[in-house]
C-alpha positions, 0 to 999 in steps of 0.5 A, a space after each residue: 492546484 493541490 500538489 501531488 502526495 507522490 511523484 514519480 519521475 523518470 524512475 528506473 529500478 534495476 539490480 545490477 546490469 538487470 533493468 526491471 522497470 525504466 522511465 516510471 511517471 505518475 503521480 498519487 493525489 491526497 486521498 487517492 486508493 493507489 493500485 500497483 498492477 501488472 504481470 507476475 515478475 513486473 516489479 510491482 513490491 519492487 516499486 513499493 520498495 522504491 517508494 517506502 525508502 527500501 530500495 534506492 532507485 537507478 535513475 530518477 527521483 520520487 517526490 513526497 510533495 515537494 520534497 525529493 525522498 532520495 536526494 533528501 539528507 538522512 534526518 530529512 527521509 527519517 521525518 519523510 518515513 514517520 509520516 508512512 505506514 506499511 503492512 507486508 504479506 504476512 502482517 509482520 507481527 511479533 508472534 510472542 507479543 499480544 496485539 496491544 504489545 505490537 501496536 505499542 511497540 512504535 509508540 514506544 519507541 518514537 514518542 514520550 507518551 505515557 503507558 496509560 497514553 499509549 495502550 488508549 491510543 492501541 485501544 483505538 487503533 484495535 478499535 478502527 479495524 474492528 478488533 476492540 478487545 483483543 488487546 490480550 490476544 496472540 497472533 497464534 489466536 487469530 484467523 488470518 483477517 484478523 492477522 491483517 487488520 491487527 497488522 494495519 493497526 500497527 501500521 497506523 499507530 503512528 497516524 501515517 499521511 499515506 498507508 502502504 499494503 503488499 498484497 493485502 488479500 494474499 492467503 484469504 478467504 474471499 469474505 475476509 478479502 472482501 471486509 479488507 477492502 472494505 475497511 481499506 475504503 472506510 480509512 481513506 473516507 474517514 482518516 484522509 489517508 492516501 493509500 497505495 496497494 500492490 495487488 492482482 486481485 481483480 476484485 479488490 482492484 475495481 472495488 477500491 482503486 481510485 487511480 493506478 498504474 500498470 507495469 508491464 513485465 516485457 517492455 519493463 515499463 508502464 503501459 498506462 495510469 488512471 481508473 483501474 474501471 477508465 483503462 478497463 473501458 477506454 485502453 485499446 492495450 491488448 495487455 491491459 485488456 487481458 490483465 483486466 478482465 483475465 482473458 474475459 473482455 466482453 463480460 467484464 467491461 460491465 464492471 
């Protein structure tokens, strides 16, 4: 039996004396589209950032297969984050680098590639989310899709295992939302990549997600994991329910 990617046991994420989540359990297979879902105020980026290394949790344990990320030595949770990627809200870009000076900046920094090396790597990279030629371009130049798909390939320019996104669809239009989701899909069907999204967009949660887990901000713990289409068609939570279908149930549950 296959090991999990991620394993989240009995995890707490607390600032101070303030619980935000407690007793956190699921698990994200190789190749799953991971959803983080629930409520304004759950701690959805919170979770992300108990995940990528950015928060240390109050309790309990996150596992990159088999190995335990914050019980792990400091040269050991380095080599754990060189195998992820990540693309924040905004894209994260330098807004006074082109694309091609972005991309380049962690292959730079991380391998003994040569210029000549690097800037065919960045060229490859532009070229998987679609922006082939705007190597020479400025963030400032570029619609906001665009914005992110250049951001995407930064965060695979070092060919991450698992790829990391914060509300990806924040501040686009619902065609740019649309070809997102879509190119999130075409990486983990030609890459192999495990993916994990925070989001509340419902259409990108049942377009893309394989597996999820639903935090609930009231009881500050999860409420479920599976399907995002399983719990919409199967959970009898009147949270769920809601969050899935916004108040819609019966035409939803067509989806």
């Amino acid at each position: 039996m296959t090991t999990p990617h991620i394993t989240v046991t009995n995890l707490t994420m607390a600032y101070g004396d303030f619980v935000l989540q407690r007793d956190l359990n699921f698990t994200i297979e190789h190749g799953d589209i991971f959803i983080i879902m629930g409520g304004s105020g759950c701690g959805k980026s919170t979770l992300l950032k108990h995940l990528i290394g950015l928060q240390r949790p109050a309790q309990g344990d996150v596992f990159y297969e088999r190995q335990d990320f914050w019980r792990a030595n400091d040269e050991e949770r380095i080599r754990i984050m060189r195998r992820i990627g990540v693309l924040y809200q905004t894209g994260a870009l330098f807004s006074s680098l082109t694309l091609a000076e972005n991309i380049a900046l962690p292959l730079g920094e991380f391998t003994g590639l040569s210029r000549y090396e690097i800037a065919d790597i960045v060229s490859y990279k532009l070229a998987l989310v679609g922006l082939a030629g705007f190597e020479d371009y400025y963030p400032s130049e570029l619609s906001g899709g665009m914005q992110k798909r250049a951001g995407l390939a930064r965060a695979m320019a070092l060919d991450p295992e698992i790829l990391f996104f914060d509300e990806p669809s924040a501040g686009l239009d619902p065609v740019s939302a649309r070809l997102l989701d879509d190119l999130i899909v075409s990486l983990r069907d030609t890459l192999g990549t495990t993916i994990v999204v925070v989001t509340h967009e419902l259409a990108s949660i049942f377009a893309i997600g394989s597996n999820s887990v639903f935090l609930d901000p009231d009881t500050k713990t999860m409420l479920a994991t599976g399907s995002p289409k399983k719990l919409l068609a199967e959970s009898s939570d009147a949270k769920i329910i809601q969050f899935l279908t916004r108040g819609e149930s019966d035409a939803n549950k067509s989806v």
